[in-house]
C-alpha positions as CSV (number, residue, x, y, z in Angstrom):
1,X,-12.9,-32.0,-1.0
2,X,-10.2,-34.9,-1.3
3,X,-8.3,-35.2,2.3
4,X,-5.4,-33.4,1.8
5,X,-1.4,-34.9,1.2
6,X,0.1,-34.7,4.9
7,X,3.7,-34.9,2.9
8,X,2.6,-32.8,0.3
9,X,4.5,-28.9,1.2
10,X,1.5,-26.4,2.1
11,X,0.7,-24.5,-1.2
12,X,2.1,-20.7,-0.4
13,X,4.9,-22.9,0.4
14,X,6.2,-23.7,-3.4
15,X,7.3,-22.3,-6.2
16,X,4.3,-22.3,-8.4
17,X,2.6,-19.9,-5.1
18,X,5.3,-17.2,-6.2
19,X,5.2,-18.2,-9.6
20,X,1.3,-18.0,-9.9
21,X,0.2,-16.6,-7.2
22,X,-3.3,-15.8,-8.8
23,X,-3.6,-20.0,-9.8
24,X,-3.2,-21.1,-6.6
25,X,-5.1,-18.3,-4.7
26,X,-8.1,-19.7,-6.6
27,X,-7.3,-23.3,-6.3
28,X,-7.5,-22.4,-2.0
29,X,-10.5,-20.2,-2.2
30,X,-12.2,-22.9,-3.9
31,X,-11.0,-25.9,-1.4
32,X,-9.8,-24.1,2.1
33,X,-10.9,-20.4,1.8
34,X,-9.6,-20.0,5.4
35,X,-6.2,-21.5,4.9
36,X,-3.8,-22.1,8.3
37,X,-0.4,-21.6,7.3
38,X,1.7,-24.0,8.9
39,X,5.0,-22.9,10.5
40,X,3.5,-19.0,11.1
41,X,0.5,-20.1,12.9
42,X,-1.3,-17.5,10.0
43,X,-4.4,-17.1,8.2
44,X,-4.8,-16.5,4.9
45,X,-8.4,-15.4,3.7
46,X,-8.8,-15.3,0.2
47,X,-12.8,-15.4,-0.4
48,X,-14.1,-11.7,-0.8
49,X,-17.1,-11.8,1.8
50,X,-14.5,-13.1,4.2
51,X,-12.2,-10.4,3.7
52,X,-15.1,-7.6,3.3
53,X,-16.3,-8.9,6.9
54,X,-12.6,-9.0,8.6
55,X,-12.5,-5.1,7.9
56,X,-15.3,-4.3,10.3
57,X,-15.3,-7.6,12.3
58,X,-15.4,-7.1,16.2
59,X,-13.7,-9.6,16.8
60,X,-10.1,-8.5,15.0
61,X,-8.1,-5.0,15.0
62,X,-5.0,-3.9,12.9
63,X,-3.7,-2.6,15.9
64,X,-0.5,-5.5,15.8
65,X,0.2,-5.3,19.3
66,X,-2.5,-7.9,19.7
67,X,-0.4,-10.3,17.6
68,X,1.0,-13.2,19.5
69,X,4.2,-12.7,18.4
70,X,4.4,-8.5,19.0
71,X,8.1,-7.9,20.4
72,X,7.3,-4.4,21.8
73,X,9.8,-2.3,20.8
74,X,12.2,-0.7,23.7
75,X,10.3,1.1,26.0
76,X,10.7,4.8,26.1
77,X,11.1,4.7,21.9
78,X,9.9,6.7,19.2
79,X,8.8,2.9,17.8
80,X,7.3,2.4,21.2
81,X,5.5,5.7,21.1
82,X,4.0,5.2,17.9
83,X,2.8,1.7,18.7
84,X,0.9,3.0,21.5
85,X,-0.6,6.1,20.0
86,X,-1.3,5.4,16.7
87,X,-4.5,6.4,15.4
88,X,-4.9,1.9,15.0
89,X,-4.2,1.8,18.6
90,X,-6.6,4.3,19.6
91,X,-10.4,4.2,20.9
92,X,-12.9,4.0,18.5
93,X,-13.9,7.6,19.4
94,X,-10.4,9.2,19.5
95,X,-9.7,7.0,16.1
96,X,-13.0,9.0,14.8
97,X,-11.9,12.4,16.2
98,X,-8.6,12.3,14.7
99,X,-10.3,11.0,10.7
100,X,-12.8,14.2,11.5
101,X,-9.7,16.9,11.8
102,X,-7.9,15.3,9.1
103,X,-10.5,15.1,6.8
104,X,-11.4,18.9,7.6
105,X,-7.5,19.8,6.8
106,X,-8.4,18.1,3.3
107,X,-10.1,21.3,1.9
108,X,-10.6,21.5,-2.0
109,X,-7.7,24.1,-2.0
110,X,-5.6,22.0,-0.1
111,X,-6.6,18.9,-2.5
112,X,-6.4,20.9,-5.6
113,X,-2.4,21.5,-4.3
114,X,-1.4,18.0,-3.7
115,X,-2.7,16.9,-7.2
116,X,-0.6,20.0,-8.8
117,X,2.4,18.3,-6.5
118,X,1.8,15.1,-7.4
119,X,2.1,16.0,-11.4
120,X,4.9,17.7,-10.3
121,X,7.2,15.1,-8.6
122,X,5.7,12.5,-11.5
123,X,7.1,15.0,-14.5
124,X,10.1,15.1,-12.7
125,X,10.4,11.1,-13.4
126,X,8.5,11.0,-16.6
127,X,10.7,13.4,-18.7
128,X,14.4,11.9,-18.7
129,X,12.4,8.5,-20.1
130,X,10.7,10.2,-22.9
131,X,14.5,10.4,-24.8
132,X,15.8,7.0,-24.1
133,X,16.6,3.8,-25.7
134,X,17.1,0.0,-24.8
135,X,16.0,-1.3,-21.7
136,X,15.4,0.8,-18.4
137,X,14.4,-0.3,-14.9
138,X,11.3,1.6,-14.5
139,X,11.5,0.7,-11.2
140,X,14.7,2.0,-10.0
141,X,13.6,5.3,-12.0
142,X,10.0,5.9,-11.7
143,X,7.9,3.8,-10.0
144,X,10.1,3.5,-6.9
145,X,11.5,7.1,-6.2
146,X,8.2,8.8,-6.9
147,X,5.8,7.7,-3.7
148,X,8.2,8.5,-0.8
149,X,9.0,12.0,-3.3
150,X,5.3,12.6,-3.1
151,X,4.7,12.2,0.4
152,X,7.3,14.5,1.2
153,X,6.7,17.0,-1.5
154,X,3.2,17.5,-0.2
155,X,4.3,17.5,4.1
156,X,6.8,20.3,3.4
157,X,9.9,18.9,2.8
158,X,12.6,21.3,0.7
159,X,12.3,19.5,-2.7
160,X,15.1,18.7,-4.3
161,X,18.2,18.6,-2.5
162,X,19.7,16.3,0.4
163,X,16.9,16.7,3.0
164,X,14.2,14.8,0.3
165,X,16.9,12.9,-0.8
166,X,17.3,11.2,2.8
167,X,13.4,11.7,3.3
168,X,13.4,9.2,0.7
169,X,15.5,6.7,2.6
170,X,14.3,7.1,5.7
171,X,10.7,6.3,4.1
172,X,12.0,3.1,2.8
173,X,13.3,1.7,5.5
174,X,10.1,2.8,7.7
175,X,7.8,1.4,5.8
176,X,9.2,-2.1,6.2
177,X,8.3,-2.2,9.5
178,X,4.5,-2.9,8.6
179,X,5.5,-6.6,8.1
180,X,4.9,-8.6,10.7
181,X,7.6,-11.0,9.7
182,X,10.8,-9.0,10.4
183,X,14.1,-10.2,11.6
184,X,15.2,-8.3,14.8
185,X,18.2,-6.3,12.5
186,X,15.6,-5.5,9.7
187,X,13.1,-4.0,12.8
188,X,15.5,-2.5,14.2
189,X,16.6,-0.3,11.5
190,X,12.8,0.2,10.3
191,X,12.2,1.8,13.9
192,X,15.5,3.8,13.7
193,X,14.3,5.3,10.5
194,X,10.7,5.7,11.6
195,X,12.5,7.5,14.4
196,X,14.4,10.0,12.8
197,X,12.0,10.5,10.4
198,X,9.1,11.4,12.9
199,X,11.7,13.6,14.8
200,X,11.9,15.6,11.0
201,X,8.1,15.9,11.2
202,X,8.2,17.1,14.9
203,X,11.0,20.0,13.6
204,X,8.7,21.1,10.7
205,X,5.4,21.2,12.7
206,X,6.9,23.4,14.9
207,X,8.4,25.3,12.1
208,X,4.5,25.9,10.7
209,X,2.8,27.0,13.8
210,X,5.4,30.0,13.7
211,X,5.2,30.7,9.8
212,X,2.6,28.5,7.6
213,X,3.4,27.5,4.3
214,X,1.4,25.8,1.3
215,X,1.6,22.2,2.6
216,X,0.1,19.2,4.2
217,X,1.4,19.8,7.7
218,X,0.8,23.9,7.8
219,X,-3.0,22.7,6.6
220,X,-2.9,20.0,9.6
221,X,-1.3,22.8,11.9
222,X,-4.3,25.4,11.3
223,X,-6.9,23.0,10.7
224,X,-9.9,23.6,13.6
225,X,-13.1,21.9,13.9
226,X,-15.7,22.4,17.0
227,X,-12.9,24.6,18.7
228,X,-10.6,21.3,18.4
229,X,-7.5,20.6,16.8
230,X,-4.6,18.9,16.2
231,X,-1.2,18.8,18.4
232,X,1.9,18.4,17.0
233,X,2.1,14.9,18.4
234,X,-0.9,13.4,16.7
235,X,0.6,15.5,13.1
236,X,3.7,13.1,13.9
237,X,1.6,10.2,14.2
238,X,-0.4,11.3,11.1
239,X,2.8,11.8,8.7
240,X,4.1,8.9,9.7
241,X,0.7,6.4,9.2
242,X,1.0,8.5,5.6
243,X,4.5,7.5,5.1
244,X,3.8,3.9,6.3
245,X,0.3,3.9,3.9
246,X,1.0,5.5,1.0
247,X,4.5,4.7,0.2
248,X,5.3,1.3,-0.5
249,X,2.0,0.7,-1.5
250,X,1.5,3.0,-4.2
251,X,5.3,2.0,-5.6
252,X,3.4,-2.0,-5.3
253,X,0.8,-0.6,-7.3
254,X,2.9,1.3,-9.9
255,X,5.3,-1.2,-10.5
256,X,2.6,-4.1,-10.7
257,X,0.8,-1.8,-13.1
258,X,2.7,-0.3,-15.5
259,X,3.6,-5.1,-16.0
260,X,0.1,-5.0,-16.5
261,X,-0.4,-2.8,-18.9
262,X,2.7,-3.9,-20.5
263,X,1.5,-7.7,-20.6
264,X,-1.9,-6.4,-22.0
265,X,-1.2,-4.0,-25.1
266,X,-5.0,-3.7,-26.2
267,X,-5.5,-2.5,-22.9
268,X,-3.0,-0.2,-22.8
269,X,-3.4,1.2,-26.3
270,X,-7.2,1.4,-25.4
271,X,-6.3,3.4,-22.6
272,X,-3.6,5.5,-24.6
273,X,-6.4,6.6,-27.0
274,X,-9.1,7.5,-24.6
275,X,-8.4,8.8,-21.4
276,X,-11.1,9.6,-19.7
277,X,-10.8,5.6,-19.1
278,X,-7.8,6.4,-16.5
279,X,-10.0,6.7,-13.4
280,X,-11.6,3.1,-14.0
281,X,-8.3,1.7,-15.0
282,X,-6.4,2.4,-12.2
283,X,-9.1,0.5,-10.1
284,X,-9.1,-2.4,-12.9
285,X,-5.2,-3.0,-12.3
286,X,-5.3,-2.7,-8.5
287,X,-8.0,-5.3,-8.7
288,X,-6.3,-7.7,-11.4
289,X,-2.8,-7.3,-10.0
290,X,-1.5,-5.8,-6.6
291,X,1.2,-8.3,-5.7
292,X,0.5,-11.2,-3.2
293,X,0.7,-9.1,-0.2
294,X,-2.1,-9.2,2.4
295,X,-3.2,-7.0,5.1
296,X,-2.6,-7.8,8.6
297,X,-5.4,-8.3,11.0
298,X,-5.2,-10.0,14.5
299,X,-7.8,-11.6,16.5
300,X,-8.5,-9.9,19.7
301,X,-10.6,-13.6,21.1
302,X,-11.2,-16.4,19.8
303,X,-13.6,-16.7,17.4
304,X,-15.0,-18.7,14.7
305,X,-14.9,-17.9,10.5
306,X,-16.6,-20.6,7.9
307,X,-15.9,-23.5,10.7
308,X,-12.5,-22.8,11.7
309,X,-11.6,-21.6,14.8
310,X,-9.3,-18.5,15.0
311,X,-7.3,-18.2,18.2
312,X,-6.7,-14.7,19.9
313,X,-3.7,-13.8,19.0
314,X,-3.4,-15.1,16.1
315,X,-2.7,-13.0,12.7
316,X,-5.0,-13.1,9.8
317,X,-4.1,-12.1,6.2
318,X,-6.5,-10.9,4.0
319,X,-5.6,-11.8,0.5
320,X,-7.1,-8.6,-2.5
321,X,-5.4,-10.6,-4.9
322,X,-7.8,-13.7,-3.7
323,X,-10.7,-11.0,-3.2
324,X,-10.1,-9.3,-6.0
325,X,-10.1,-12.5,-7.9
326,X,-13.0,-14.1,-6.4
327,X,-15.7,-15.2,-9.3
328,X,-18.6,-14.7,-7.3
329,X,-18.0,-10.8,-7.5
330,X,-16.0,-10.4,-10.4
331,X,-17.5,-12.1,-13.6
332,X,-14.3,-13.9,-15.6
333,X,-12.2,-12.6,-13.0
334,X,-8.6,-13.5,-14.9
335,X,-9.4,-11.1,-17.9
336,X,-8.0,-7.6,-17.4
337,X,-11.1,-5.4,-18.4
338,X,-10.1,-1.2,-18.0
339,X,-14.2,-1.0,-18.7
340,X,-15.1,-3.6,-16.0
341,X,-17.0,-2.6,-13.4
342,X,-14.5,-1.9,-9.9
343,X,-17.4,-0.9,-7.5
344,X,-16.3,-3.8,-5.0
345,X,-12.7,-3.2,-4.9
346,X,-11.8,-4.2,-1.5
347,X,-8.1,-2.7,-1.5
348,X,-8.8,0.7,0.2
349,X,-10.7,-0.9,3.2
350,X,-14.0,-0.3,4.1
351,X,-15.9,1.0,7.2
352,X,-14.3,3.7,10.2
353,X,-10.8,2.6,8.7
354,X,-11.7,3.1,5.1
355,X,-8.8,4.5,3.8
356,X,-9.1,8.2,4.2
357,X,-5.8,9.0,1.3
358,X,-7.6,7.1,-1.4
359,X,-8.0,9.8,-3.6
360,X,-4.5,11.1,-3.3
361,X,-3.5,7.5,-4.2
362,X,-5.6,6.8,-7.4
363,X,-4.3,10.4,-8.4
364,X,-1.1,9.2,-7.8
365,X,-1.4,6.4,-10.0
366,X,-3.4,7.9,-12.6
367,X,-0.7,10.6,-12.8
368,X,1.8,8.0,-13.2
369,X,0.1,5.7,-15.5
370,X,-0.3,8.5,-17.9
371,X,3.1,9.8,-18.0
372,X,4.3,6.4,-18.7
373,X,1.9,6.5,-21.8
374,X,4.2,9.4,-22.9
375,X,7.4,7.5,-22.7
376,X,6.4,4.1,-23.5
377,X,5.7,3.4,-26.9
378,X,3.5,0.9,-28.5
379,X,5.6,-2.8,-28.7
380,X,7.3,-1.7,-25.4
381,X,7.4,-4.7,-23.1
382,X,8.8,-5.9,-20.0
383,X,12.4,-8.0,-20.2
384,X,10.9,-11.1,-18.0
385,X,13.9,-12.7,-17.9
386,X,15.6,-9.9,-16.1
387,X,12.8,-9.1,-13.8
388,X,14.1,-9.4,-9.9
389,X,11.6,-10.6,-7.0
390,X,11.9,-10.1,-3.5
391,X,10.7,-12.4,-1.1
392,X,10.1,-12.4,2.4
393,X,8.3,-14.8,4.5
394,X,5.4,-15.9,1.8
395,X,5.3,-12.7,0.6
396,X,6.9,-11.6,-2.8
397,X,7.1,-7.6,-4.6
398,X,8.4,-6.7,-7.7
399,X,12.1,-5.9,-7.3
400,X,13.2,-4.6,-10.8
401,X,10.9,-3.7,-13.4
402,X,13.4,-3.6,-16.8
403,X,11.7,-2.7,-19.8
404,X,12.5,-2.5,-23.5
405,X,11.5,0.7,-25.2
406,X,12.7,0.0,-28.8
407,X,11.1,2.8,-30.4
């Protein structure tokens, strides 16, 4: 490897990183797979082993109070509270307690329901595109709205009026409190939202234990295992490490998506004509295209990872669009292949924090991903030119998705 440029700017550092993000991912997996970020004093790990290790590795946790640069948040807060007793911040053995209730709330009639919701809230979307013309953000008006809609279709909130309305809000300002790179106004008003919205949680808990209804929190209200169960605090904690999850993630994965599928009409009209193909596909275009965000880890010692030497405190990032591109696990990695084979996806975790709302995620997707077959027809395509990106820190999302549907 040629010594590298000390005047040349780091590579997730210029243009062509949020350009090409894929390009230069592969051009630093290949030279520097553990790659310091100067300025943030961050690690980005892009090889797939790497990344497969980090989820299990003693030495790291995702609990983020270990990060260096953790600004706690007041003390006696709802933000504080969480912090402290989230099911990340908890013992291994609580963390496993609290996965073995939840999973024993997630009965096949309870699973059965959230799938009939989650068609629900997506038809809801779907139907006012299958009439129009011209260009439409299908951000702004499906892939967007629908997550935080989900979420609190399936927890109990009164669809369809102001309270899901500001449920929707209050999820989007939450969520962006997962980024470790936050100004102290933009934390703020994540915490205040995370705030009121756990406080809505706390109202409807108590609301089930009097008179159970047909939703997530009720299930989590009765569920019992070995004469256990949940209190209403750790339902709080749970709905809200749901909101933070499953919201902003799954719009990352629509909107990336349906721009893959758009960008690759075989695929999609493969798709369109067979689809018991969906399941697959939705794992294809998580691995081909989820963005260039990375998931947090922070070293808990100091420790040392393909002869660098991580510092305790420091945070690590572990790249799925470097993982998922890695050509030691994924032959031809930069073709988009709905019949490849996705066994390896690293994007829902692995080990005790595998992600335990994976399957209402890929059903979320796959709902989505079909509806938009019904609207979009063949020769639609996405307007690149008035696509929006947001950008914070090195990290970039799809802001605007506007697509021509000429039919």
């Amino acid at each position: 490897m040629a010594a590298p440029n000390a005047l040349a700017p780091d590579p997730f550092l210029t243009d062509e990183y949020f350009e090409n993000p894929a390009a230069v991912l592969a051009r630093v997996r290949d030279e520097d797979p553990v790659h310091l970020l100067p300025g943030f004093n961050a690690w980005i790990i892009t090889r797939w082993d790497d990344v497969r290790r980090l989820f299990t590795d003693p030495n790291v946790t995702n609990d983020r109070r270990a990060y260096e640069h953790y600004s706690a948040p007041p003390e006696g807060s709802v933000a504080r509270w969480i912090a402290e007793n989230s099911p990340f911040a908890a013992p291994p053995d609580q963390h496993a307690r609290m996965r073995r209730l939840v999973s024993a709330a997630l009965t096949p009639r309870a699973v059965k329901r959230m799938e009939s919701q989650v068609r629900a809230v997506v038809e809801e979307f779907a139907r006012p595109l299958r009439d129009r013309d011209g260009v439409v953000d299908l951000y702004d008006e499906f892939t967007e709205p629908i997550p935080n809609t989900v979420i609190g279709r399936i927890t109990g909130v009164p669809p369809k009026g102001d309270d899901e309305l500001h449920w929707r809000q209050l999820g989007r300002d939450a969520v962006r409190g997962i980024s470790p790179f936050l100004s102290a106004e933009e934390r703020k008003r994540s915490e205040d939202s995370m705030a009121e919205l756990c406080e809505y949680v706390r109202a409807l808990a108590g609301e089930r234990r009097k008179q159970p209804q047909e939703d997530l929190v009720s299930d989590l209200v009765l569920t019992h295992d070995e004469n256990d169960q949940m209190s209403t605090d750790e339902i709080v904690l749970m709905v809200a490490g749901l909101v933070a999850a499953g919201t902003e993630t799954t719009t990352i994965g629509g909107t990336h998506g349906l721009r893959t599928l758009l960008a690759h009409p075989d695929q999609m009209e493969l798709l369109r004509g067979d689809g018991r193909l969906m399941p697959n596909a939705v794992d294809e275009i998580l691995r081909f295209d989820f963005g260039s965000l990375g998931l947090p880890r922070y070293a808990i010692r100091d420790f040392e990872l393909c002869g660098k030497t991580i510092r305790k405190g420091q945070i690590l990032l572990l790249s799925f669009l470097g993982a998922h591109r890695d050509p030691a696990v994924f032959p031809d990695p930069d073709r988009f292949d709905i019949r490849r084979d996705t066994r390896d996806l690293a994007i829902f975790g692995h080990g005790p924090h595998y992600c335990l709302g994976v399957n209402l995620a890929r059903t979320e997707l796959a709902c989505m991903f079909d509806a938009a077959l019904s609207f979009l027809p063949p020769g639609a395509h996405v307007v690149e030119e008035q696509v929006r990106w947001e950008r914070f820190a090195i990290f970039s999302r799809l802001a605007s998705l506007p697509t021509a549907l000429a039919r």
